[in-house]
DOFIBA-31603 format. One record per residue (C-alpha): x, y negated, z negated. Coordinates in steps of 0.05 Angstrom, whole numbers, plus 5000, padded with zeros to 4 digits. Example, Ala and Ser with C-alpha at 12.3 -4.5 7.8 and 13.67 -1.06 7.14 Angstrom:
2
524650904844
527350214857
END
This chain:
367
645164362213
641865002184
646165152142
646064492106
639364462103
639665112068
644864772021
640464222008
633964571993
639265071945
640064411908
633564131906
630064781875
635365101845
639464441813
634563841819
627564231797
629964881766
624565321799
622565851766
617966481777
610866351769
611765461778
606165141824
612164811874
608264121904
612864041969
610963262011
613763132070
613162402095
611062652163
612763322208
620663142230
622863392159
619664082178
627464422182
628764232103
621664422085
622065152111
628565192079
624764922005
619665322021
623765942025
627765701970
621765701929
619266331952
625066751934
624866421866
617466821852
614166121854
607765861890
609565311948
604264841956
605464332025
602163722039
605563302104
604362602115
601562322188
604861802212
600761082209
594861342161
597260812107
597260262157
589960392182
588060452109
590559802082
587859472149
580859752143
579959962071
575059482029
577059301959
572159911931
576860361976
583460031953
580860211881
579160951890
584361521878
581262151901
581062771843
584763271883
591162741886
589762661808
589663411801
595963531835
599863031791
596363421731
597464101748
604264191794
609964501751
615164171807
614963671852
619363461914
618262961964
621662892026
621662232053
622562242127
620061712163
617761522244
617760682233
620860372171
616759742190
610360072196
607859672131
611259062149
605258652173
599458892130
596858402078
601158452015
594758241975
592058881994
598259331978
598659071912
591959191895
593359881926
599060021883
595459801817
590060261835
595160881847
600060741794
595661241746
599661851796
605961601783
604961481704
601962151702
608562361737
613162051687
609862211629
609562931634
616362901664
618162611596
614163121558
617963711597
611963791638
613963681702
621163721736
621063151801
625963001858
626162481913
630662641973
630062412050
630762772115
635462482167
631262072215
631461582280
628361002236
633061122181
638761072220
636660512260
635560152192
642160372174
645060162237
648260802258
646861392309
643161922286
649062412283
652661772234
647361902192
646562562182
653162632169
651961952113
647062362078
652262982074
657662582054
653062252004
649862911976
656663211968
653963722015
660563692059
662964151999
662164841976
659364771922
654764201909
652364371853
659064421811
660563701829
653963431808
655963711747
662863371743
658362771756
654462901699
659362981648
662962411664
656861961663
654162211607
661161971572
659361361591
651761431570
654661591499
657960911496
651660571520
647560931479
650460531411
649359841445
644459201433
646058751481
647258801548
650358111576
651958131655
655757471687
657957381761
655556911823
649356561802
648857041748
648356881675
643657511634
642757851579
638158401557
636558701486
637259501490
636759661428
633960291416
632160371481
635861111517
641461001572
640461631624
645661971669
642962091736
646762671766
641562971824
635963131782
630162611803
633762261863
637462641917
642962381929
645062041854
649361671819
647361161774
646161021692
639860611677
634960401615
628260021609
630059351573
626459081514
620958731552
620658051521
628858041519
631357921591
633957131589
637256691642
639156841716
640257341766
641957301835
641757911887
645757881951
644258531986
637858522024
631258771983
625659182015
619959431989
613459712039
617559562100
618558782085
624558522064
626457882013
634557692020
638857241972
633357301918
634756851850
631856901790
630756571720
627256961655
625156731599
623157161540
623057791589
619257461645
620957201721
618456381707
621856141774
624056601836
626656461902
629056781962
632256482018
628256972066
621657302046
620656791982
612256902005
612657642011
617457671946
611957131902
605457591926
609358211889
611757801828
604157651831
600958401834
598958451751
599858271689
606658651683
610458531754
614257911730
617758351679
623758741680
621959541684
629859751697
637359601691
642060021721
649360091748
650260501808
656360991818
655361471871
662661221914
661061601976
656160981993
658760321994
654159862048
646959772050
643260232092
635759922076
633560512043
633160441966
634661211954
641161051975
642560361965
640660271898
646760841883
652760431904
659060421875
660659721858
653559551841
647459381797
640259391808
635259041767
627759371776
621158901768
616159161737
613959921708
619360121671
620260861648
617661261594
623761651577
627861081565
623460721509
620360381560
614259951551
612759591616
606359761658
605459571730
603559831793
610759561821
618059791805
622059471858
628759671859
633158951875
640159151886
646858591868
653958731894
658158751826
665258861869
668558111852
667957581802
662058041761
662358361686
658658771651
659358671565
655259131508
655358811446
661358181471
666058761493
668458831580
665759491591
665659401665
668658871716
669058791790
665059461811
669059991758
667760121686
673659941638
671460401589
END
Protein backbone atom coordinates (compact mmCIF):
# COMPACT_ATOMS: atom_id res chain seq x y z
CA UNK A 1 0.00 0.00 0.00
CA UNK A 2 2.95 2.52 -0.01
CA UNK A 3 2.79 3.46 -2.98
CA UNK A 4 -0.82 4.51 -2.87
CA UNK A 5 -0.47 6.21 0.05
CA UNK A 6 2.12 8.16 -1.68
CA UNK A 7 -0.49 8.70 -4.51
CA UNK A 8 -2.95 9.89 -2.17
CA UNK A 9 -0.97 12.34 -0.15
CA UNK A 10 0.38 13.56 -4.10
CA UNK A 11 -3.31 14.43 -4.39
CA UNK A 12 -4.19 15.83 -1.27
CA UNK A 13 -1.19 18.55 -1.26
CA UNK A 14 -0.48 18.83 -4.61
CA UNK A 15 -4.37 18.69 -6.22
CA UNK A 16 -6.79 19.15 -3.21
CA UNK A 17 -4.66 22.06 -1.11
CA UNK A 18 -2.16 23.33 -3.69
CA UNK A 19 0.81 23.57 -1.25
CA UNK A 20 3.05 25.89 -1.78
CA UNK A 21 6.57 27.02 -0.38
CA UNK A 22 6.37 28.94 2.71
CA UNK A 23 2.19 27.62 3.67
CA UNK A 24 1.71 26.72 7.51
CA UNK A 25 0.32 22.88 6.42
CA UNK A 26 -2.26 21.98 9.65
CA UNK A 27 -2.13 18.03 9.16
CA UNK A 28 -5.17 16.03 11.89
CA UNK A 29 -5.25 12.70 12.11
CA UNK A 30 -8.35 11.18 13.86
CA UNK A 31 -6.10 8.95 15.90
CA UNK A 32 -2.47 7.12 15.27
CA UNK A 33 -3.62 4.15 12.54
CA UNK A 34 -3.55 6.90 9.77
CA UNK A 35 0.26 7.40 10.65
CA UNK A 36 1.29 5.61 6.90
CA UNK A 37 -0.72 8.55 4.92
CA UNK A 38 0.48 11.19 7.34
CA UNK A 39 4.25 10.54 6.77
CA UNK A 40 3.52 10.38 3.24
CA UNK A 41 1.55 14.31 3.63
CA UNK A 42 4.10 15.14 5.67
CA UNK A 43 6.79 14.49 3.19
CA UNK A 44 4.59 15.70 0.57
CA UNK A 45 4.51 18.90 2.27
CA UNK A 46 8.03 19.05 3.04
CA UNK A 47 9.31 18.76 -0.40
CA UNK A 48 6.89 21.46 -1.35
CA UNK A 49 9.19 24.18 1.01
CA UNK A 50 6.16 24.32 3.37
CA UNK A 51 5.90 24.08 7.29
CA UNK A 52 3.89 20.70 8.49
CA UNK A 53 2.17 21.24 11.58
CA UNK A 54 0.54 17.56 13.21
CA UNK A 55 -1.93 17.28 15.71
CA UNK A 56 -3.35 13.33 16.17
CA UNK A 57 -6.42 12.58 17.85
CA UNK A 58 -6.58 9.89 20.99
CA UNK A 59 -9.02 7.61 20.76
CA UNK A 60 -12.15 8.18 23.37
CA UNK A 61 -11.06 11.87 24.58
CA UNK A 62 -14.50 13.21 23.07
CA UNK A 63 -16.45 10.59 24.84
CA UNK A 64 -14.95 11.34 28.38
CA UNK A 65 -15.46 15.01 27.56
CA UNK A 66 -19.11 15.09 26.76
CA UNK A 67 -19.57 12.56 29.81
CA UNK A 68 -17.78 14.72 32.31
CA UNK A 69 -17.65 18.20 30.87
CA UNK A 70 -20.09 20.81 32.70
CA UNK A 71 -22.02 23.21 30.57
CA UNK A 72 -19.12 26.08 31.34
CA UNK A 73 -16.74 23.36 29.67
CA UNK A 74 -19.12 22.54 26.75
CA UNK A 75 -19.02 26.41 26.10
CA UNK A 76 -15.23 27.02 26.06
CA UNK A 77 -13.11 26.73 22.81
CA UNK A 78 -9.53 26.98 23.84
CA UNK A 79 -7.34 30.01 21.85
CA UNK A 80 -4.71 27.80 20.47
CA UNK A 81 -7.70 25.74 18.42
CA UNK A 82 -9.02 29.36 17.46
CA UNK A 83 -5.52 30.28 16.38
CA UNK A 84 -5.00 27.43 14.23
CA UNK A 85 -8.25 27.97 12.25
CA UNK A 86 -6.92 31.72 11.98
CA UNK A 87 -3.54 31.26 11.01
CA UNK A 88 -3.06 27.71 8.93
CA UNK A 89 -2.58 28.49 5.11
CA UNK A 90 -3.81 24.52 4.50
CA UNK A 91 -5.60 22.27 6.20
CA UNK A 92 -6.14 18.35 5.92
CA UNK A 93 -7.77 16.09 8.12
CA UNK A 94 -7.58 12.50 8.08
CA UNK A 95 -10.39 10.83 9.51
CA UNK A 96 -9.41 7.41 10.70
CA UNK A 97 -11.29 6.06 13.24
CA UNK A 98 -10.93 2.95 16.20
CA UNK A 99 -15.09 2.74 17.07
CA UNK A 100 -17.62 4.46 14.84
CA UNK A 101 -20.04 4.08 17.82
CA UNK A 102 -17.88 5.64 20.27
CA UNK A 103 -20.46 8.71 20.48
CA UNK A 104 -23.39 6.64 20.20
CA UNK A 105 -24.55 6.72 23.84
CA UNK A 106 -23.50 10.15 25.15
CA UNK A 107 -26.30 12.64 25.77
CA UNK A 108 -27.22 14.36 22.49
CA UNK A 109 -28.24 17.47 24.68
CA UNK A 110 -24.78 17.78 25.40
CA UNK A 111 -23.29 17.35 21.79
CA UNK A 112 -25.46 19.90 20.57
CA UNK A 113 -24.54 22.32 22.90
CA UNK A 114 -21.01 21.22 22.06
CA UNK A 115 -21.31 21.83 18.48
CA UNK A 116 -22.94 25.35 18.94
CA UNK A 117 -20.11 26.23 21.05
CA UNK A 118 -17.38 24.98 18.28
CA UNK A 119 -19.13 25.99 15.23
CA UNK A 120 -17.02 29.51 15.46
CA UNK A 121 -13.78 26.88 14.00
CA UNK A 122 -15.64 25.75 11.32
CA UNK A 123 -17.18 29.32 10.20
CA UNK A 124 -13.81 30.64 10.57
CA UNK A 125 -12.83 27.71 8.24
CA UNK A 126 -15.35 28.54 5.57
CA UNK A 127 -15.07 31.96 5.52
CA UNK A 128 -11.54 32.37 4.81
CA UNK A 129 -11.83 29.43 2.56
CA UNK A 130 -14.25 31.70 0.73
CA UNK A 131 -12.00 34.73 0.96
CA UNK A 132 -9.00 32.58 -0.60
CA UNK A 133 -7.61 32.31 2.76
CA UNK A 134 -7.42 28.98 3.43
CA UNK A 135 -7.35 25.83 0.98
CA UNK A 136 -9.23 22.60 3.15
CA UNK A 137 -9.56 18.82 2.44
CA UNK A 138 -11.34 16.01 4.22
CA UNK A 139 -10.15 12.47 3.38
CA UNK A 140 -10.20 9.10 5.60
CA UNK A 141 -7.69 6.40 6.23
CA UNK A 142 -8.73 2.79 5.68
CA UNK A 143 -9.73 1.40 9.06
CA UNK A 144 -11.24 -1.82 11.01
CA UNK A 145 -14.35 0.34 12.14
CA UNK A 146 -14.88 1.68 8.80
CA UNK A 147 -15.03 -1.37 7.20
CA UNK A 148 -17.01 -3.08 9.71
CA UNK A 149 -19.53 -0.17 9.19
CA UNK A 150 -19.25 -0.78 5.69
CA UNK A 151 -19.66 -4.37 6.05
CA UNK A 152 -16.56 -5.50 4.29
CA UNK A 153 -12.99 -6.91 5.24
CA UNK A 154 -10.48 -4.64 5.63
CA UNK A 155 -8.64 -5.47 2.38
CA UNK A 156 -12.62 -4.74 0.60
CA UNK A 157 -12.12 -1.58 1.81
CA UNK A 158 -9.08 -0.44 1.07
CA UNK A 159 -9.42 -1.39 -2.11
CA UNK A 160 -13.32 0.79 -1.92
CA UNK A 161 -11.40 3.77 -1.10
CA UNK A 162 -8.95 3.22 -4.25
CA UNK A 163 -11.50 2.48 -6.49
CA UNK A 164 -13.39 5.48 -5.16
CA UNK A 165 -10.35 7.95 -5.23
CA UNK A 166 -9.56 6.94 -8.74
CA UNK A 167 -6.31 5.93 -7.21
CA UNK A 168 -6.36 2.44 -9.06
CA UNK A 169 -5.19 4.81 -11.99
CA UNK A 170 -2.12 6.54 -13.05
CA UNK A 171 -2.95 9.49 -12.91
CA UNK A 172 -5.47 10.71 -10.45
CA UNK A 173 -5.18 13.85 -10.82
CA UNK A 174 -6.03 14.09 -14.71
CA UNK A 175 -9.32 12.39 -14.01
CA UNK A 176 -10.37 14.66 -11.27
CA UNK A 177 -10.01 17.04 -13.84
CA UNK A 178 -12.23 15.30 -16.46
CA UNK A 179 -14.54 15.34 -13.45
CA UNK A 180 -14.37 18.82 -13.14
CA UNK A 181 -15.03 19.96 -16.46
CA UNK A 182 -17.84 17.94 -16.95
CA UNK A 183 -19.49 19.09 -13.72
CA UNK A 184 -18.82 22.32 -14.09
CA UNK A 185 -21.00 21.96 -17.55
CA UNK A 186 -23.49 21.13 -15.57
CA UNK A 187 -22.84 23.87 -12.83
CA UNK A 188 -23.26 26.40 -15.81
CA UNK A 189 -26.80 25.21 -16.43
CA UNK A 190 -27.57 25.41 -12.75
CA UNK A 191 -26.10 28.40 -12.32
CA UNK A 192 -29.12 30.33 -14.52
CA UNK A 193 -31.88 28.60 -12.40
CA UNK A 194 -34.71 29.79 -9.72
CA UNK A 195 -36.32 26.97 -8.79
CA UNK A 196 -35.29 23.82 -7.94
CA UNK A 197 -38.48 21.32 -7.76
CA UNK A 198 -37.47 17.54 -6.76
CA UNK A 199 -40.49 14.72 -6.86
CA UNK A 200 -40.12 10.91 -6.13
CA UNK A 201 -41.34 8.44 -3.16
CA UNK A 202 -42.81 10.60 -0.47
CA UNK A 203 -41.18 13.42 -2.03
CA UNK A 204 -42.89 16.57 -3.18
CA UNK A 205 -40.04 19.95 -2.83
CA UNK A 206 -39.07 22.81 -4.06
CA UNK A 207 -36.38 25.29 -3.29
CA UNK A 208 -35.73 29.00 -4.50
CA UNK A 209 -31.94 29.27 -5.75
CA UNK A 210 -31.97 32.19 -7.11
CA UNK A 211 -28.89 33.90 -6.95
CA UNK A 212 -27.52 31.56 -4.87
CA UNK A 213 -23.84 29.69 -6.68
CA UNK A 214 -24.04 25.92 -7.76
CA UNK A 215 -20.30 24.43 -7.05
CA UNK A 216 -18.49 21.51 -8.76
CA UNK A 217 -16.85 19.34 -6.31
CA UNK A 218 -14.02 17.60 -8.09
CA UNK A 219 -11.41 16.58 -4.97
CA UNK A 220 -10.74 19.86 -3.67
CA UNK A 221 -12.46 19.92 -0.01
CA UNK A 222 -13.64 16.17 0.15
CA UNK A 223 -11.44 13.24 -0.78
CA UNK A 224 -12.95 11.22 -2.55
CA UNK A 225 -15.70 13.70 -4.63
CA UNK A 226 -18.28 13.90 -6.78
CA UNK A 227 -21.12 15.93 -6.19
CA UNK A 228 -22.79 19.61 -7.26
CA UNK A 229 -24.44 21.45 -4.34
CA UNK A 230 -25.86 25.13 -3.26
CA UNK A 231 -27.22 26.71 0.01
CA UNK A 232 -31.01 27.31 -0.67
CA UNK A 233 -32.81 30.49 -0.02
CA UNK A 234 -33.53 29.87 3.59
CA UNK A 235 -37.17 30.75 3.96
CA UNK A 236 -37.89 28.87 0.37
CA UNK A 237 -37.67 25.06 1.02
CA UNK A 238 -41.66 23.92 0.88
CA UNK A 239 -43.33 20.48 1.16
CA UNK A 240 -41.82 16.94 1.76
CA UNK A 241 -38.84 14.94 1.66
CA UNK A 242 -38.28 11.49 2.48
CA UNK A 243 -34.69 9.79 2.90
CA UNK A 244 -34.31 6.02 2.58
CA UNK A 245 -30.62 5.43 3.13
CA UNK A 246 -29.66 5.26 6.73
CA UNK A 247 -28.51 8.82 8.36
CA UNK A 248 -25.72 9.11 10.94
CA UNK A 249 -24.38 11.78 12.54
CA UNK A 250 -21.92 11.41 16.04
CA UNK A 251 -22.14 7.66 15.76
CA UNK A 252 -26.11 7.43 16.02
CA UNK A 253 -28.13 6.72 13.35
CA UNK A 254 -31.97 7.98 12.23
CA UNK A 255 -33.41 5.58 9.17
CA UNK A 256 -36.51 6.26 6.85
CA UNK A 257 -36.50 9.95 7.98
CA UNK A 258 -39.66 12.20 6.51
CA UNK A 259 -40.00 15.52 6.44
CA UNK A 260 -42.36 18.56 5.81
CA UNK A 261 -41.09 22.50 5.41
CA UNK A 262 -42.79 25.28 5.43
CA UNK A 263 -41.33 28.61 4.48
CA UNK A 264 -37.70 27.03 4.71
CA UNK A 265 -38.21 25.26 8.02
CA UNK A 266 -38.59 21.36 9.27
CA UNK A 267 -42.48 21.90 11.07
CA UNK A 268 -43.02 18.04 11.38
CA UNK A 269 -40.21 15.17 11.17
CA UNK A 270 -40.22 11.56 11.62
CA UNK A 271 -38.05 8.67 11.48
CA UNK A 272 -39.03 5.24 11.67
CA UNK A 273 -35.76 4.50 13.80
CA UNK A 274 -33.92 7.25 15.79
CA UNK A 275 -37.11 9.81 15.51
CA UNK A 276 -35.65 10.93 19.52
CA UNK A 277 -32.04 11.17 18.46
CA UNK A 278 -33.13 12.87 14.97
CA UNK A 279 -35.84 15.65 17.09
CA UNK A 280 -32.83 16.52 19.84
CA UNK A 281 -30.67 17.67 16.54
CA UNK A 282 -33.62 19.43 14.74
CA UNK A 283 -33.69 20.99 18.28
CA UNK A 284 -29.84 22.18 18.76
CA UNK A 285 -30.53 26.32 17.76
CA UNK A 286 -32.26 28.63 16.30
CA UNK A 287 -31.06 27.55 12.70
CA UNK A 288 -31.02 23.47 12.77
CA UNK A 289 -34.57 23.14 11.39
CA UNK A 290 -33.41 24.82 8.22
CA UNK A 291 -32.02 23.66 5.13
CA UNK A 292 -28.01 24.56 4.96
CA UNK A 293 -27.47 22.29 1.56
CA UNK A 294 -28.85 20.65 -1.62
CA UNK A 295 -26.83 18.57 -3.54
CA UNK A 296 -26.71 15.69 -6.24
CA UNK A 297 -24.06 13.23 -5.87
CA UNK A 298 -22.06 11.71 -8.90
CA UNK A 299 -19.01 10.03 -7.97
CA UNK A 300 -20.19 6.27 -9.89
CA UNK A 301 -17.45 4.28 -8.36
CA UNK A 302 -19.81 4.19 -5.06
CA UNK A 303 -23.16 3.00 -5.31
CA UNK A 304 -24.26 1.41 -1.56
CA UNK A 305 -24.11 2.97 1.72
CA UNK A 306 -21.10 2.42 3.61
CA UNK A 307 -22.16 4.62 6.92
CA UNK A 308 -19.62 7.08 6.40
CA UNK A 309 -20.94 10.43 5.00
CA UNK A 310 -17.53 11.18 3.11
CA UNK A 311 -18.56 8.60 0.93
CA UNK A 312 -22.05 8.14 1.03
CA UNK A 313 -23.21 11.44 0.53
CA UNK A 314 -21.19 11.07 -3.16
CA UNK A 315 -23.32 8.41 -4.75
CA UNK A 316 -24.25 8.17 -8.10
CA UNK A 317 -27.92 7.95 -8.28
CA UNK A 318 -28.40 10.26 -5.34
CA UNK A 319 -29.29 13.46 -3.44
CA UNK A 320 -28.53 14.73 -0.10
CA UNK A 321 -30.36 17.40 1.65
CA UNK A 322 -28.07 19.08 4.67
CA UNK A 323 -29.93 20.65 7.96
CA UNK A 324 -28.66 23.36 9.10
CA UNK A 325 -25.25 25.74 8.47
CA UNK A 326 -25.24 26.20 5.08
CA UNK A 327 -22.05 27.57 3.18
CA UNK A 328 -20.66 30.88 2.65
CA UNK A 329 -19.50 30.46 -0.87
CA UNK A 330 -22.71 29.52 -2.12
CA UNK A 331 -24.83 32.70 -0.97
CA UNK A 332 -25.52 30.99 1.89
CA UNK A 333 -27.20 32.46 4.89
CA UNK A 334 -27.95 29.74 7.45
CA UNK A 335 -26.08 29.60 10.86
CA UNK A 336 -25.97 26.56 13.03
CA UNK A 337 -23.74 24.49 14.90
CA UNK A 338 -25.23 21.35 12.74
CA UNK A 339 -24.95 20.45 8.91
CA UNK A 340 -26.07 16.96 8.75
CA UNK A 341 -25.66 15.47 5.61
CA UNK A 342 -29.20 13.19 4.97
CA UNK A 343 -28.66 11.19 1.94
CA UNK A 344 -32.09 9.93 -0.59
CA UNK A 345 -31.65 7.21 -3.31
CA UNK A 346 -32.75 9.18 -6.60
CA UNK A 347 -32.23 5.71 -8.90
CA UNK A 348 -36.31 5.07 -9.71
CA UNK A 349 -39.42 6.95 -9.81
CA UNK A 350 -37.32 10.50 -8.74
CA UNK A 351 -36.81 13.93 -10.91
CA UNK A 352 -35.00 16.62 -10.57
CA UNK A 353 -36.69 20.11 -12.62
CA UNK A 354 -34.91 23.89 -12.69
CA UNK A 355 -37.24 26.31 -13.65
CA UNK A 356 -40.38 23.29 -14.87
CA UNK A 357 -37.71 21.67 -17.15
CA UNK A 358 -36.44 17.41 -16.45
CA UNK A 359 -32.93 18.08 -15.91
CA UNK A 360 -32.37 14.84 -14.13
CA UNK A 361 -34.44 11.48 -13.67
CA UNK A 362 -33.92 8.17 -12.14
CA UNK A 363 -30.13 8.75 -10.84
CA UNK A 364 -28.61 10.51 -14.39
CA UNK A 365 -28.85 14.00 -15.52
CA UNK A 366 -30.77 14.52 -18.92
CA UNK A 367 -29.07 17.55 -19.60
Amino acid sequence: MSDIYQKYADVLVNYSTKVKKNDLVLIKAESYLAEPLVKEIYRAVLKNGANPLVRTGTDGLSEIFIQNATDEQLEYVDEISKLEYNIADKYISIGAPLNVKSMAKCDSKKMAKRSKATRILSQTMLKRSEAGELAWVIADFPTHALAQEAKMSLDEYKQFIIESCYLDLDNPTEKWLEIGKEQKRIVSVMNGTRQLHITGEKTDITFNVEGRLWVSCDGANNFPDGEIFTSPVEDSAQGEIYFDFPAIYHGNMSHKIHLELDKGKVVKASAETGEDFLLSMLDMDEGSRFVGEIAIGTNERIKSVTGNILFDEKIGGSIHMALGASYPETGGKNVSGLHWDIIKNMKQNSAIYADDKLIYKDGHFVI
